[in-house]
N, C-alpha and C positions, 0 to 999 in steps of 0.2 A: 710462558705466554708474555704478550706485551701487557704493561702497566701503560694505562691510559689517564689521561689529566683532562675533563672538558670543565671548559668555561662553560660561562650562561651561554645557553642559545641567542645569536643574534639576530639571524637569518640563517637559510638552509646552508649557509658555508661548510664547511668541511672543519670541524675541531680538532684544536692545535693536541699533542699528543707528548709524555715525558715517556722517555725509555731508560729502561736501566740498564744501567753500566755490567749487570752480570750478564746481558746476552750481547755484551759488547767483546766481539774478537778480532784480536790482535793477527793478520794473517800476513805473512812475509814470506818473499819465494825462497825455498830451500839453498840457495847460492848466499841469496841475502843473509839468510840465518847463520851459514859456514863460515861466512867471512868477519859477518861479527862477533860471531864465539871466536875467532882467533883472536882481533883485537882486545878483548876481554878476558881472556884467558886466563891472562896472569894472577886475575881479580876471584877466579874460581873457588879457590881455597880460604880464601877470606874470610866468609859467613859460617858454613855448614859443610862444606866440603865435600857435598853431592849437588846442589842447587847450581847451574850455569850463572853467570853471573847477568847474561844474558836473559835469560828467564825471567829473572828478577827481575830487571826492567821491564820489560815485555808484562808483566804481572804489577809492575807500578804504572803502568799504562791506562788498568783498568781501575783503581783508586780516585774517588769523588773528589773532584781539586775544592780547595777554601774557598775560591770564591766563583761562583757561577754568574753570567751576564745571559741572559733574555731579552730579543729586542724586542717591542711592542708593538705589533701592525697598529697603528692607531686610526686604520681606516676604519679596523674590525673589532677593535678592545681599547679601552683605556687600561693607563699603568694600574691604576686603583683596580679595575676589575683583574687586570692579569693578578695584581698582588693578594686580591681577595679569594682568586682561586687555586693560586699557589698553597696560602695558607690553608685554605679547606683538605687541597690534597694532602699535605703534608699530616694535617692533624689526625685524616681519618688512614695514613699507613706507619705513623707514630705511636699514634694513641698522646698517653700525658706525658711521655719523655719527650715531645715535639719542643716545648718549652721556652727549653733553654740550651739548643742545639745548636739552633739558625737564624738569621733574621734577613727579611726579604724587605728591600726598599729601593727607592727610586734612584738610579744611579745621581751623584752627587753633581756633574756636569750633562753626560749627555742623557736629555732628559725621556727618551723613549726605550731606555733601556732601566731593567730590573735587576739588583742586585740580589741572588741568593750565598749569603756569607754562614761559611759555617764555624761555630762558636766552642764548638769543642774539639778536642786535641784528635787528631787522626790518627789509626794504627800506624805504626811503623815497622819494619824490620828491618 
């Protein structure tokens, strides 16, 4: 299912919505895929020696980047309320490891966009 994020109600508008990056796919046309697995090829053997090396990116594709931008319609939300309902979401599909993960704030110049920065080290392989 989709993961939903609503602000407060402002008016009957239509609330904004976070989707997760697990029903996020990566879909490239079969020609596409052949020609990159050649380029890469050489790289196959490197890791694991079953894994394409293509794959592999293809699969870092769908990995949360460190820092997220959210512009702010500010016809329909202040940053304060987008940041307030960010935080809300985050708290109630974290629980109390929410913490000391992330922190959400108002981008440093451009002032209708939200910084969500993440503060912990990301898997790698």
């Amino acid at each position: 299912g989709t993961e939903k994020m609503s602000l407060p109600p402002q008016d009957d508008s239509p609330q904004p919505e976070i989707l997760s990056l697990d029903e996020f796919n990566v879909a490239i046309p079969q020609d596409v895929y052949d020609h990159l697995s050649k380029q890469y090829s050489t790289l196959d053997d490197d890791v694991d020696g079953e894994t394409k090396h293509i794959d592999r990116i293809l699969s870092c594709m769908k990995r949360s980047p460190v820092d997220t931008c959210c512009r702010v319609n500010n016809i329909q939300s202040s940053v304060k309320e987008v940041e307030a309902g960010l935080e809300q979401y985050f708290a109630e599909k974290m629980g109390s490891q929410h913490n000391n993960s992330y922190s959400i704030q108002q981008h440093e110049t451009l002032t209708d966009l939200v910084t969500i920065r993440t503060t912990t080290p990301t898997d790698s392989d």
